[in-house]
C-alpha positions in Angstrom: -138.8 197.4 179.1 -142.1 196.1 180.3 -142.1 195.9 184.0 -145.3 194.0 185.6 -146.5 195.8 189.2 -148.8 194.3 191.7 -150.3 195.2 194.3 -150.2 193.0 197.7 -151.9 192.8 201.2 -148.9 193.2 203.1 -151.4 191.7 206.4 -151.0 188.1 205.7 -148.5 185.5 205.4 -147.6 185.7 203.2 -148.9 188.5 201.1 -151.9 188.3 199.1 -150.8 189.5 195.5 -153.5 191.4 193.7 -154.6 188.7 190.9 -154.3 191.3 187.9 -151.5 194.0 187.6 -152.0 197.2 188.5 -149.1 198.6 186.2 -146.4 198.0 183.4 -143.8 200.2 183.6 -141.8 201.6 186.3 -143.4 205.0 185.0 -146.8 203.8 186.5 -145.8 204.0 189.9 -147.0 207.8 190.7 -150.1 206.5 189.7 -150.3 203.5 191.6 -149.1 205.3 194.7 -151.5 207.7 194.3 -154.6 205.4 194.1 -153.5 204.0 196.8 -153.1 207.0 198.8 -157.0 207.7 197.4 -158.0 204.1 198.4 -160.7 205.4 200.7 -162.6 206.8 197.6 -162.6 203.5 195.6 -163.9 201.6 198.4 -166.5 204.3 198.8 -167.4 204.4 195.2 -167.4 200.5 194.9 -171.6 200.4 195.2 -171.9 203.0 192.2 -169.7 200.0 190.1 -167.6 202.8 187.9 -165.7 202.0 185.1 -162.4 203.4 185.3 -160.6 204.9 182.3 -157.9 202.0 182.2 -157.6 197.9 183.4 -154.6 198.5 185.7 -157.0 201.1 187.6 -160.1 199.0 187.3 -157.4 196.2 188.8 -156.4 198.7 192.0 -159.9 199.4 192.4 -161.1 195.8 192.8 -158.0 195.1 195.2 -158.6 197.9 197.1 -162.3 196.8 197.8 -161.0 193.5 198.9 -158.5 194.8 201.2 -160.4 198.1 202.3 -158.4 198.7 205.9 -155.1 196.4 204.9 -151.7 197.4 204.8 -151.0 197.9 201.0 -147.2 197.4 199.1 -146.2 197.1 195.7 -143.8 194.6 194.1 -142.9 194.1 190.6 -143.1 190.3 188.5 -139.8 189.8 189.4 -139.9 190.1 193.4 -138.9 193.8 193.9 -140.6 195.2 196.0 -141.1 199.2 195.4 -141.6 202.0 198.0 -144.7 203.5 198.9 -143.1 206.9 198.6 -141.6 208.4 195.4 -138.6 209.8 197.8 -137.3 206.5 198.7 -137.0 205.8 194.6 -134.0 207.7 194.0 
C-alpha cells in the first residue's frame, strides 16, 4: 500500500510541510532518514545544481536547502508522524 512521506520544518507553527513527497512507501524511510542525517552535503552541493537519481531525493534536496539549520521531521499523508530513528519504528 502506497504510503505518501513528507518532510516538515518542525521550527514553525505550525510546520512547514515540504511541498513534494519525499517518499512512498514505509520502505523509504532509511532513505529519507539518511538524507536527512547527510543534510549538510545537499545544502553544500546546492550551487553545483545536481540532479539526483530519483524525484523524492531531488524533493529532500530542495527542502533541505530551504530549511538548511531547521529542525527536520517526517510525517506521512495521513498525519503520522514517523521517528527520526529506525529504533523507535519497531
Amino acid at each position: 500500500m502506497s504510503t505518501y512521506l513528507y518532510l516538515e520544518c518542525l521550527d514553525h507553527d505550525p510546520p512547514l510541510g515540504s511541498d513534494s513527497e519525499v517518499g512512498q512507501h514505509l520502505y523509504d524511510l532509511p532513505r529519507i532518514r539518511d538524507e536527512i542525517a547527510n543534510r549538510a552535503t545537499f545544502v553544500a552541493a546546492s550551487d553545483l545544481h545536481p540532479d539526483y537519481p530519483d524525484r523524492y531525493t531531488n524533493a529532500s534536496a530542495m527542502f533541505f536547502v530551504q530549511h538548511p539549520h531547521c529542525t527536520i521531521g517526517i510525517r506521512d499523508e495521513y498525519g503520522h508522524e514517523h521517528p527520526l530513528a529506525a529504533e523507535a519504528d519497531q
